[in-house]
N, C-alpha and C positions, 0 to 999 in steps of 0.2 A: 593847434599846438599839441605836441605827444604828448598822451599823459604816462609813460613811462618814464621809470624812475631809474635814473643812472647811480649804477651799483657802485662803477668802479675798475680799477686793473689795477687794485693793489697786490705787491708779490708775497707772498709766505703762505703755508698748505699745514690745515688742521691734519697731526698726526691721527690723529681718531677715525680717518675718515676717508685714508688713504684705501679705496676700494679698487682702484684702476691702476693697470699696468702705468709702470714709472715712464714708459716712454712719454705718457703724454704731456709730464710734468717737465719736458722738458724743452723751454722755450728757444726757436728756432728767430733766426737771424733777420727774417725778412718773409713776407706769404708772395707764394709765388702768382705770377700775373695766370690768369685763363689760355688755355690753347687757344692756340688761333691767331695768325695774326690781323690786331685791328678790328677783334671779335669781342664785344664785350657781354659777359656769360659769366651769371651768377649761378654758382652751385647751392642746392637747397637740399640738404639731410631729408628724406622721408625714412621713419622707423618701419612701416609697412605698406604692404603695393596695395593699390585703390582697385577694388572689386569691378570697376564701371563709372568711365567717365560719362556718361552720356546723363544730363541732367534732370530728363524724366524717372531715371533708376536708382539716381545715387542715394547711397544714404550715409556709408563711410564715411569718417571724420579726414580722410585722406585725399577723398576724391571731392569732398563737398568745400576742402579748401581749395584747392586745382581748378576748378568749373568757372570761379569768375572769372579768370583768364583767360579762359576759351571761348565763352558765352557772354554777352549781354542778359538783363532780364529787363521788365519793365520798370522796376523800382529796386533798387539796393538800400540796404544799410550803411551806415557811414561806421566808423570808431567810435562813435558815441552809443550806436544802437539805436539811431533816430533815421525812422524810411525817407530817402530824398529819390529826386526823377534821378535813370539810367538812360533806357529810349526812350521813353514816354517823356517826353517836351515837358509836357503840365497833364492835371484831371481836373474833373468836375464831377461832382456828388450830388447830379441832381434832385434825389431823394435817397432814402435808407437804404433800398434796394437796385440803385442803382450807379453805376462808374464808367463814366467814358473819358477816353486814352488821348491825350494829342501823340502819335506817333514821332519823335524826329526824320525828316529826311538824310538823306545820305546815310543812314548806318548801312556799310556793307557785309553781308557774307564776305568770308573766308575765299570762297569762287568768286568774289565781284556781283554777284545780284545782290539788290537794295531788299533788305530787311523793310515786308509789309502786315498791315495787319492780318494778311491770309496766313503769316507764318506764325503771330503770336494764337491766334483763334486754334490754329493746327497743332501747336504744342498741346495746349491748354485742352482740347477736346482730347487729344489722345491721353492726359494723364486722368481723366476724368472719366474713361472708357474703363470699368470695370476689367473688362477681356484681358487688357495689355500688364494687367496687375502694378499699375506703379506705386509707388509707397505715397505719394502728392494723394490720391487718389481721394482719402477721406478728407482731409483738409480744403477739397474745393469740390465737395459734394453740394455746398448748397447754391453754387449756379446753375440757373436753369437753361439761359443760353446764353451765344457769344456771337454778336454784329459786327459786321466789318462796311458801316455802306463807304467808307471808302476807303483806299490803299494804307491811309495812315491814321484813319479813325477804329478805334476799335470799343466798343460797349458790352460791357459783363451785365448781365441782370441777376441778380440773387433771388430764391425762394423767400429770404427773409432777411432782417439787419443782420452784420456781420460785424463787431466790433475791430477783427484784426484780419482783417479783409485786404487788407495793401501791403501786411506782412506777409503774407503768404503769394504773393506778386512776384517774388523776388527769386523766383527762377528760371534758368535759363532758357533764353526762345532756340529752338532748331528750325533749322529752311526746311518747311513740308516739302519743297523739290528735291533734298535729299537724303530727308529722317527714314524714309520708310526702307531706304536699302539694307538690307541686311548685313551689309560689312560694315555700317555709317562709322561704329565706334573702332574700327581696324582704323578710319585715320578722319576723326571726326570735323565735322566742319560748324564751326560757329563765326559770331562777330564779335569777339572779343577783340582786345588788346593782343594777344599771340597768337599766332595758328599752330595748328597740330606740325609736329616735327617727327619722332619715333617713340614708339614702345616696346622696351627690354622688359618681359616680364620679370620681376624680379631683381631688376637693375638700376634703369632710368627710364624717365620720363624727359623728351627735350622738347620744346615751346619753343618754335621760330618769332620775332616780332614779327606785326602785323602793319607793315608799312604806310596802310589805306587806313587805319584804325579812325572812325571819326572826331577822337577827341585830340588826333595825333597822336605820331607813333613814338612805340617807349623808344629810353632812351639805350634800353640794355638791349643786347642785338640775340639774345639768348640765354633762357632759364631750364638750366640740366636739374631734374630733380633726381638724387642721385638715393635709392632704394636700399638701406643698408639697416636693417632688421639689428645685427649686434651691438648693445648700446656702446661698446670699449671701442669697436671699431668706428662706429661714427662719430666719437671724440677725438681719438687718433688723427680722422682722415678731417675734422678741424683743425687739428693743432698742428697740422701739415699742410693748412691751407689748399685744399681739395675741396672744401666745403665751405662755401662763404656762411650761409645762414642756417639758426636752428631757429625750429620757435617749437618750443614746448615738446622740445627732444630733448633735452638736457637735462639730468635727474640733477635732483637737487644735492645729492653729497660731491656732486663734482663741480659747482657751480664755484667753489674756491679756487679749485685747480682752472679750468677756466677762465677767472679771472687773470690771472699768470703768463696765460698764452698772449705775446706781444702781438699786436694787429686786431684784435679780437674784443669787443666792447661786451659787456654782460649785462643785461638790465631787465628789471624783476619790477611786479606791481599784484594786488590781491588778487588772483581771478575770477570766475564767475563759473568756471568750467567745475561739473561736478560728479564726482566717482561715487558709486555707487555698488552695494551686492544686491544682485537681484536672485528672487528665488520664481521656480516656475510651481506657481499657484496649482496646478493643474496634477502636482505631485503628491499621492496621498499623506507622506507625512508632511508637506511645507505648507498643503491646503490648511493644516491646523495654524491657529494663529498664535497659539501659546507660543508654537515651537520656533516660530518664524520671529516672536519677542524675544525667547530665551537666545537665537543665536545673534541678537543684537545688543544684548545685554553682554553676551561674553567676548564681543570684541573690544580691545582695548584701542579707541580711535587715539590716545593721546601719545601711548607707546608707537605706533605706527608712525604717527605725522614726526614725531622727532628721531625715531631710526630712520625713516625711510626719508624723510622730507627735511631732513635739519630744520625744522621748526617753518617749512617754508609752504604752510597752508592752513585752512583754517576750518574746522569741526561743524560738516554741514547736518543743519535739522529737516532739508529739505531738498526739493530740486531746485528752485527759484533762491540766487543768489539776495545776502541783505541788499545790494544794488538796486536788485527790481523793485518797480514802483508796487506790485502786488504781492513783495514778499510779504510772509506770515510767519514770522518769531515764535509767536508763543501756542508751539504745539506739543506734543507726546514727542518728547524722548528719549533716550535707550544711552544711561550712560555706564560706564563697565561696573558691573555689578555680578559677579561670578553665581552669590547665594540667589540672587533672583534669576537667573537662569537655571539653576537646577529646583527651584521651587517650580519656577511654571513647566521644566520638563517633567517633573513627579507629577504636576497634575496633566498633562497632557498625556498619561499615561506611559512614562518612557523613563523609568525607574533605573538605577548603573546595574548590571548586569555580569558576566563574567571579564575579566578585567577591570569592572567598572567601566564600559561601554555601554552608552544605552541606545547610539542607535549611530548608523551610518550614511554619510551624504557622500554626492559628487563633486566636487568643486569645478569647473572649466576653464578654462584662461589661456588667452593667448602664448606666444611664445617669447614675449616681450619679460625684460630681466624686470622691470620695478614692479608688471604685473605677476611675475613669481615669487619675487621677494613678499612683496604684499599678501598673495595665498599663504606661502608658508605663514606669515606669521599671523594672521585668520584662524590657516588652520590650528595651531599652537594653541591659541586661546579657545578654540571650539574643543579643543581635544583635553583640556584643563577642566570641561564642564561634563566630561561624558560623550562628546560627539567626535565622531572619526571620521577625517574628512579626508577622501581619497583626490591627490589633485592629477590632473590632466592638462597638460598644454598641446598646441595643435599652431601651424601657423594660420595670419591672419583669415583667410579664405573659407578654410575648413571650419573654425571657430565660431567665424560671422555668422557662416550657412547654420551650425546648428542651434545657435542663439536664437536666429528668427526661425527658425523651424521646428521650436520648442523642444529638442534634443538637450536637454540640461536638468540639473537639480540647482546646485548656485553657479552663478555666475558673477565676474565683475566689471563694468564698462563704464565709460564717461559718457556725458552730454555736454557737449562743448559750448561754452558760450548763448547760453539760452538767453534772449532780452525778452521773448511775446511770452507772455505766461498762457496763450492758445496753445503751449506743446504742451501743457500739462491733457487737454484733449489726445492729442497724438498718442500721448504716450500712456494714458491709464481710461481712456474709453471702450465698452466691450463694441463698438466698432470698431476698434482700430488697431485689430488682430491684422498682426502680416499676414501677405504684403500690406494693406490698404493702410496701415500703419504700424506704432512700434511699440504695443503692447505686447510684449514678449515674453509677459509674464503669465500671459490671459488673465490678468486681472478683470472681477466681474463687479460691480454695487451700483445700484438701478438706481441711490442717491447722487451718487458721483456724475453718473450720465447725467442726470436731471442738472444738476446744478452747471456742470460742462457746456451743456448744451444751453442750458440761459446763459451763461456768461457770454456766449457768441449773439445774443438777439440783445444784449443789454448796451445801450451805447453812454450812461452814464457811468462814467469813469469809478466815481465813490462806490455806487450801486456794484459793478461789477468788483472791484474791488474785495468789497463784503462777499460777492461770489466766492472769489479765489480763496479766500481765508475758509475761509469751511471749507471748499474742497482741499483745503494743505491740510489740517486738522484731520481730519478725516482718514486721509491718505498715512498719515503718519498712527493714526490710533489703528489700523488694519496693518500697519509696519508691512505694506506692500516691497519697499525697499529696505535695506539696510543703508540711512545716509550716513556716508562717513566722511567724505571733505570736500574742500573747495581748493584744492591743489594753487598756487602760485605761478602766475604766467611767469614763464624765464624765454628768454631768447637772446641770443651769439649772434653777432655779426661784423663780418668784417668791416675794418674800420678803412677800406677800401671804398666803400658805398654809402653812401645819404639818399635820405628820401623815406627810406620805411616805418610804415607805420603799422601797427598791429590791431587787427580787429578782434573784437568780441570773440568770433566764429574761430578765429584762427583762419582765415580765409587769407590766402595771399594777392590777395587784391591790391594791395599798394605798392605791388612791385612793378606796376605798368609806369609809378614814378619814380622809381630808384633810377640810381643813377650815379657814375663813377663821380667820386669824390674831388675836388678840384687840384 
């Protein structure tokens, strides 16, 4: 059953909030069918082009939704957030340290060879090879090694208990007989539900279905992901029916007008996806921690959520949404307090100076419109306490690369759909500096490892639990991030199609069962 919540197509447009050209508001007669005739092809808005499909590398919030339709993994997530079999038939946990696979037969490759255990052992060793730098890499450091005794058996053995051991399963296998090519991702070949079609840098992305698919083939004959970076224009090229789906491209001030557009369903639920300002630790003034509280004291998160978000999100203390079973409520937070930022900047040494400037930051951001609006009014409130924040946007590529390449002072980016509170490892372990992960910030504290690293060998639920709550506390008294919300899932679709469902991830995964409406 969806659990999203139907908004509505009721017609009339908050004059307050009229930010986009009039054309859009202006409801057309009928959405026109797909080219082609006899072709049925869902168009899907992407706001930015994905760095690398290829499943060992990805890490993009664009490409990591794209990949389950190209790829199989051994275990997926459902909508719920709860691990069910993909290929893997069934397992067995014969002890702490150990997991072996029933392979299904007949998954095919994309060419027609049958997906075997030599091909899941071959992905899995290669993200586990240091050399190849995949970002998987620390996440499945503690297998020692990977059995294949037969075609469709396959056995992981761990160094030690792993509590989220089968979340981390859920990536995609590549055929070892055609991973190693060096063109593989010019036109990659997996056993998903669609095969590779073409890639327009910058354009589209098109997904042939996959006729052989073993769970049978979708019913859509073709998913154009259609690459349109300018938010006006990819409203537009909805309310022109050029784009059948959005999920979680639609800013929220437009989500009225939106509704208005005939053909077009709107439906909205809390999310879990969470934005955040990161500072790079590693900067002599952001290593101070005074200074890294006072600019979280001077944001004003409530003014943001309701210019930027019509009240359409909610004031995160943390990464781990209240959803998760290991969220932690009651830790250090940072709520707009202007005198307490300029108190802990006078002691952090950084006193107003001429103009009343006490000192200057970089801000980084993509070239994406809610992530500038959002700078600007950051910066605004950093600049009302003494700090001048000079913003920079860059498109997505360029941006990415310097984030992981610690080229930054702040920055600001989402984590989409977190369920395993194991990313809190990924993402704030001093292993799990890029590539091998996504501490980006080089965040260092030899407690946090400690405690990280039990949380993975503790296999009682409560016990680990009590892990994770000291490590959120913690993390939020070191104000490693600025938490600022849990932004609101929204997604558009035409009311041409049935079937989708929306995952955690934003993964478009349950478009292998859409399907024309009757």
């Amino acid at each position: 059953m969806s659990i999203m919540k139907w908004v509505g197509c009721a017609v009339g447009l908050a004059s307050a909030v009229l930010l986009v050209t009039p054309l859009l508001l202006m409801p057309s007669c009928s959405r026109p069918a797909p080219e082609g005739e006899g072709d049925v092809t869902i168009t899907v808005g992407l706001e930015a082009n994905p760095t690398s499909l290829d499943p060992r590398h990805a890490t993009g919030a664009a490409a990591v939704r794209i990949i389950p339709l190209l790829f199989n993994s051994l275990v997926t997530l459902d909508p719920s957030g709860r691990v069910v079999p993909e290929i893997a038939e069934s397992w067995e946990n014969p002890s702490d340290t150990e997991y072996l696979f029933h392979l299904r037969r007949g998954v095919l490759f994309h060419d027609g060879q049958e997906l075997t255990s030599e091909d899941v052992k071959y992905t899995y060793d290669y993200m586990r090879d240091p050399a190849n730098g995949s970002p998987n890499q620390g996440a499945l450091a503690m297998i020692t090694s990977i059995e294949t005794p037969d075609p469709f058996t396959v056995i992981f053995r761990l160094e030690e208990p792993f509590a989220s051991f089968l979340n981390n399963l859920s990536l995609g296998i590549v055929p070892s007989h055609l991973a190693g090519r060096e063109d593989f991702m010019d036109s990659p070949v997996g056993s998903g539900s669609f095969r590779w079609g073409e890639w327009r840098i910058g354009e589209r992305i098109v997904l042939v279905a996959n006729g052989e698919y073993w769970e049978g083939p979708p019913s859509l004959d073709r998913v154009v992901f259609r690459i349109v970076e300018n938010e006006t224009t990819r409203l537009l090229e909805a309310e022109k029916g050029r784009i059948d789906l959005l999920w979680n491209s639609v800013p929220p001030y437009a989500v009225e007008k939106i509704r208005s557009v005939p053909g077009l369903g709107v439906y909205t639920r809390p999310g879990i996806t969470y934005q955040y300002l990161g500072f790079n630790l590693e900067d002599p003034t952001l290593s101070n921690r005074g200074v890294r509280r006072a600019v979280a004291h001077a944001i004003d998160r409530d003014r943001i959520i309701r210019h930027l978000y019509n009240g359409l999100g909610r004031k995160a203390p943390g990464l781990l949404a209240p959803e998760n079973w290991a969220y932690e409520g009651d830790v250090r937070t940072y709520g707009h307090d202007p005198a307490e930022a300029e108190r802990l900047l006078d002691e952090a040494g950084f006193p107003r100076g001429e103009g009343g400037v006490r000192l200057h930051l970089t801000y980084k951001t993509s070239t994406n419109r809610q992530a500038n609006e959002t700078a600007d009014l950051i910066a605004e409130d950093l600049s009302a306490v003494g700090i001048e924040v000079k913003r920079r946007a860059f498109e997505w590529g360029t941006f990415y690369g310097d984030i992981k390449a610690g080229n930054f002072q702040l920055y600001s980016l989402r984590w989409v759909g977190i369920t395993d509170p194991d990313t809190l490892r990924y993402v704030f372990h001093s292993e799990s500096l890029p590539p091998a992960g996504a501490n980006r910030g080089r965040y260092r504290n030899a407690e946090v490892d400690e405690l990280l690293d039990r949380s993975r060998r503790e296999l009682d639920p409560e016990a680990r639990k009590t892990l994770f709550s000291r490590i959120q506390k913690i993390l939020a008294e070191d104000c490693v991030y600025v938490s600022l919300w849990y932004p609101d899932d929204i997604y558009a679709l035409s009311d041409r199609f049935e079937g989708f469902q929306a995952f955690p991830g934003g993964q478009y995964t349950s478009l292998k069962k859409v399907r024309l409406r009757p």
